[in-house]
N, C-alpha and C positions, 0 to 999 in steps of 0.2 A: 167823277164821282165826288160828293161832297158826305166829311165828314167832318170830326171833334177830335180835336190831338189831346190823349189823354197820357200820353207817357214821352218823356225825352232825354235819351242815353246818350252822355257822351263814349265814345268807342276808341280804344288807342289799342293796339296790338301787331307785334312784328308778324307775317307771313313767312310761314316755315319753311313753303318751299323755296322763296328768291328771297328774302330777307330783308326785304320790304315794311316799313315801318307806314301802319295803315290808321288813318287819320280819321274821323268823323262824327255827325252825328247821328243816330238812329230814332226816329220818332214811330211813336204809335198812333195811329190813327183809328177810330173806330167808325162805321158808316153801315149805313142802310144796304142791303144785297139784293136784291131779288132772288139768287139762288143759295140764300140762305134762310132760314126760319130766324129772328131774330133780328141781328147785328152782326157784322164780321170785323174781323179787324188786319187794319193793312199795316207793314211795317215799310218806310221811305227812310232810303240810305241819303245822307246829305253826304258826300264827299267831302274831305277840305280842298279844298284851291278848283271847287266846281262853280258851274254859273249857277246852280240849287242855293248853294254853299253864300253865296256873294249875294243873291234877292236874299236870304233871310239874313245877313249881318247884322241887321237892326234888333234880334231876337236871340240870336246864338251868343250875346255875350251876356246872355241869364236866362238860360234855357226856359225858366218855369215862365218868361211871357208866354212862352208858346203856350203852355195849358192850358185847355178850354179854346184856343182857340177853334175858327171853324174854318177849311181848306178846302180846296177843287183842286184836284188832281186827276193823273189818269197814269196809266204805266204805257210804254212801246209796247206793241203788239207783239204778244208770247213770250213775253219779257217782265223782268221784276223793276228794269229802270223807269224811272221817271221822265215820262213826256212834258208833260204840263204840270203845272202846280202854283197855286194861287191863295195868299190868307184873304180870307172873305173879309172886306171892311167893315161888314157891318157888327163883325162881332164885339160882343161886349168887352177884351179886351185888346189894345194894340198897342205896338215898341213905341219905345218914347218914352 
């Protein structure tokens, strides 16, 4: 699915049940559906110390590159995780 990352949360909070101090980022993505009227919008968990986490370094040390950019991604089947995930080059902004 190809969309536009229009929002990007850094995420820090301990886990209540094991006390697990939980690390990452949260990106918004918005994109075309077909089982939507409209737009829908997907939210992608970066973990810290993931391989998600490690292809965007170039971007997570100033989140607001990401804005605007434009992404292909896709989730695991019947899952929220992230299978694939890729910043389109050609968009009008990139890290650097």
């Amino acid at each position: 699915m190809i969309g536009n990352v229009i929002g990007v949360k850094p995420v820090k909070f301990t886990n209540r049940e094991t006390g697990e101090v939980i690390e990452g980022t949260r990106l918004y993505v918005i994109a075309d559906d077909m089982d939507c009227f409209g737009k829908s919008c997907e939210q992608i968990w970066v973990g810290s110390g993931t391989p998600l986490e490690k292809k965007l370094s170039a971007y997570l040390d100033d989140p607001e590159k990401l804005l605007g950019l434009d992404v292909d991604f896709s989730f695991k089947s019947n899952s929220k995780k992230v299978a694939q995930f890729e910043v389109i080059e050609n968009s009008s902004k990139k890290a650097g």
